[in-house]
C-alpha positions in Angstrom: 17.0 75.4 11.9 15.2 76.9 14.6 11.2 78.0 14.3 11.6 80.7 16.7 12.8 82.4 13.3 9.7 82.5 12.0 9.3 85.8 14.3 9.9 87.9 11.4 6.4 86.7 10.4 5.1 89.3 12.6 6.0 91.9 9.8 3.4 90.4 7.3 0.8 92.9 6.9 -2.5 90.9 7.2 -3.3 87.0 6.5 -3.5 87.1 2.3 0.5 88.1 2.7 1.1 85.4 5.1 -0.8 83.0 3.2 0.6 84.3 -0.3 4.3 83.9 1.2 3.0 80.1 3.3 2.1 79.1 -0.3 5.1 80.3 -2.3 7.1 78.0 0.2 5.4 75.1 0.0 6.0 75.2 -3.7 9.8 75.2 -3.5 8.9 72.1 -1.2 9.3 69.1 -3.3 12.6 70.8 -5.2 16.3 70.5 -3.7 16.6 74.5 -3.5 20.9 74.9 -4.0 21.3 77.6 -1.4 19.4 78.3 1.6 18.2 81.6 -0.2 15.0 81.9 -0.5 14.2 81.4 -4.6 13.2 84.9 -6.4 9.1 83.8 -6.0 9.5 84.1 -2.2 11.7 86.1 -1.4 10.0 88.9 -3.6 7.6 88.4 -0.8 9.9 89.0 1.6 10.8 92.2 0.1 8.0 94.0 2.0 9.2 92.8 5.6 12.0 95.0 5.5 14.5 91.9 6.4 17.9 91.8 5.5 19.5 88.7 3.4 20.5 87.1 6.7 16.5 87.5 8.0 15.5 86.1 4.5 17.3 83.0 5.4 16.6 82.0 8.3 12.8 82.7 7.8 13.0 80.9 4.5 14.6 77.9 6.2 12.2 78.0 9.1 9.0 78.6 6.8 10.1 75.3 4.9 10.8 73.3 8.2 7.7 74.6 9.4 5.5 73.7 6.3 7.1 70.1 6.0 6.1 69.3 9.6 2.7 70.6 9.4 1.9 68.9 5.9 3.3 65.9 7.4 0.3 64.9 9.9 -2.1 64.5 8.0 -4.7 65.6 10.4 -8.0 67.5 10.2 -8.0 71.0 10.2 -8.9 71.2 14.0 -5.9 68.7 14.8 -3.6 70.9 12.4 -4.2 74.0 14.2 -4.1 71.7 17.6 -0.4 70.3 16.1 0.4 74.1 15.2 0.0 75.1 18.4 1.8 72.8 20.3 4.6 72.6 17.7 5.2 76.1 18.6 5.1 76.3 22.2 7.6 73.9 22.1 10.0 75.1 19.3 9.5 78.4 19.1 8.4 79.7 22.6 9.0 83.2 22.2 6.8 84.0 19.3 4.5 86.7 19.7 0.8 85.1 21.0 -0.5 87.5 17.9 1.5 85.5 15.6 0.7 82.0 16.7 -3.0 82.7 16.3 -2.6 84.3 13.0 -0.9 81.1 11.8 -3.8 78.7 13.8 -6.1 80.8 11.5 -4.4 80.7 8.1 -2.0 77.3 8.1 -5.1 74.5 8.6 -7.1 76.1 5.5 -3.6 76.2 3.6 -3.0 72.5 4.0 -6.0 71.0 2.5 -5.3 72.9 -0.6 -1.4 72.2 -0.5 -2.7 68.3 -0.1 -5.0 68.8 -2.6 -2.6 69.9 -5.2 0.1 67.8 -4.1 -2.5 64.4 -5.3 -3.5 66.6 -8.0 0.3 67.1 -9.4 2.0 64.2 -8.0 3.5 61.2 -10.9 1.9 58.4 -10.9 3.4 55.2 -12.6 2.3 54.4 -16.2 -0.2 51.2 -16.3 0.7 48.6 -19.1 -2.8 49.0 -21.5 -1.9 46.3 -24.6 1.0 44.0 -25.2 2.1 42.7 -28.9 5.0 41.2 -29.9 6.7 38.9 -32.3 10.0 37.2 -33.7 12.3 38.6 -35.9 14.1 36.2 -38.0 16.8 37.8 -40.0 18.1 35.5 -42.8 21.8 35.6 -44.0 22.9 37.9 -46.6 25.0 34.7 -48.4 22.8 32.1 -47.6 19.1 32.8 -47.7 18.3 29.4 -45.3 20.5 30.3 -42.5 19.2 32.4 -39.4 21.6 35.3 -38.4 19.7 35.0 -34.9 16.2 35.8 -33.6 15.0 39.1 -32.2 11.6 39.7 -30.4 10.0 43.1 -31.1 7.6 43.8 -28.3 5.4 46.7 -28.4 3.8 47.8 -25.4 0.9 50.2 -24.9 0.9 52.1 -22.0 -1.0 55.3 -20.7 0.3 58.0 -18.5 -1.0 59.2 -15.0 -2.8 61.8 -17.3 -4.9 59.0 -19.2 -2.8 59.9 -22.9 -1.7 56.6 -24.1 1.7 56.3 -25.7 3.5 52.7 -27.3 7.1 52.0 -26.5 8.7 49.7 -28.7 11.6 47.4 -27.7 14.3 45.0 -29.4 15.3 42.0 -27.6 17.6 39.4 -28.5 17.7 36.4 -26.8 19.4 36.6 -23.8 17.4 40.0 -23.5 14.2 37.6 -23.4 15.6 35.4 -20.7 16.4 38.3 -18.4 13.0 39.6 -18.8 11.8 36.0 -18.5 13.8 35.6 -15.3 12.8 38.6 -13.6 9.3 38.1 -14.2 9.2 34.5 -12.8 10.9 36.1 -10.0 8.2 38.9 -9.7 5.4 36.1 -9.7 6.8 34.0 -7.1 7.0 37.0 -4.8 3.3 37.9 -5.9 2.2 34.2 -5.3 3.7 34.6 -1.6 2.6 38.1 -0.4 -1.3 36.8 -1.9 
């Protein structure tokens, strides 16, 4: 997809548009959009550019292009609207000089807020808070003396990227144990030789 597409840009009517249409994209960023149309968010934007559905497209597509490359620099604002500029001149050449700055102005404020929510939204993995376990011993219906088989009921407390806490509660027998067993050997030999 080519930026020069992002010509149509020229119809936005002043800088809160542009930015209010920049921002729309960058949500639909992190999703696997189905179609190349732009979802109902942005492309009720779009609405005021006069563009037909073709237009939408390909502006859609080059906005998201566009907004992936800046966002991936990670750069200053100064080096943003530096990397803006030179991205431009060499992918989309024949956009209007008007344009370009416009996007300079807007696009390098844009991107420390669209980094700042990204931290701010992103998962992050649950940390293991408490550990408590212990042995089932299930006795035979016929004979009281006899062991059916062991179980190990492990409880683990873990909190959230959030900070809410939450238990999960597994059922192991024993071949269940030695997998675990295994794999965490396996995890602290690897540990030992990284460290």
């Amino acid at each position: 997809m080519s930026l020069s597409h992002l010509s149509h840009l020229s119809s936005a009517q002043n800088k809160s548009s542009l930015a209010g249409l920049l921002n729309r994209t960058v949500m639909y960023l992190p999703t696997i959009h189905p179609s190349p149309y732009p979802p109902a968010p942005v492309s009720s934007i779009m609405t005021s550019f006069d563009l037909n559905a073709n237009a939408q497209e390909s502006l859609y597509l080059a906005m998201r292009k566009f907004c992936s490359l800046v966002l991936s620099q990670h750069t200053s604002a100064s080096d943003t609207s530096s990397y803006i500029r030179e991205l431009l001149s060499a992918s989309a050449k024949d956009l209007d000089p008007k344009l370009v700055e416009l996007l300079v102005a807007v696009v390098p404020n844009l991107c420390q807020t669209w980094r700042a929510a990204s931290l701010k939204n992103s998962p992050s993995p649950p940390k293991l808070t408490t550990i408590d376990w212990r042995v089932s011993l299930p006795r035979s219906q016929t004979d009281s003396s006899v062991s059916t088989g062991a179980t190990l009921m492990l409880n683990l407390g873990v909190e959230e990227g959030d900070g809410e806490g939450r238990k999960l509660q597994l059922e192991m027998d024993k071949a269940g144990v030695d997998t675990l067993l295994d794999g965490l050997g396996k995890i602290k030999d690897q540990l030992n030789k990284a460290l």
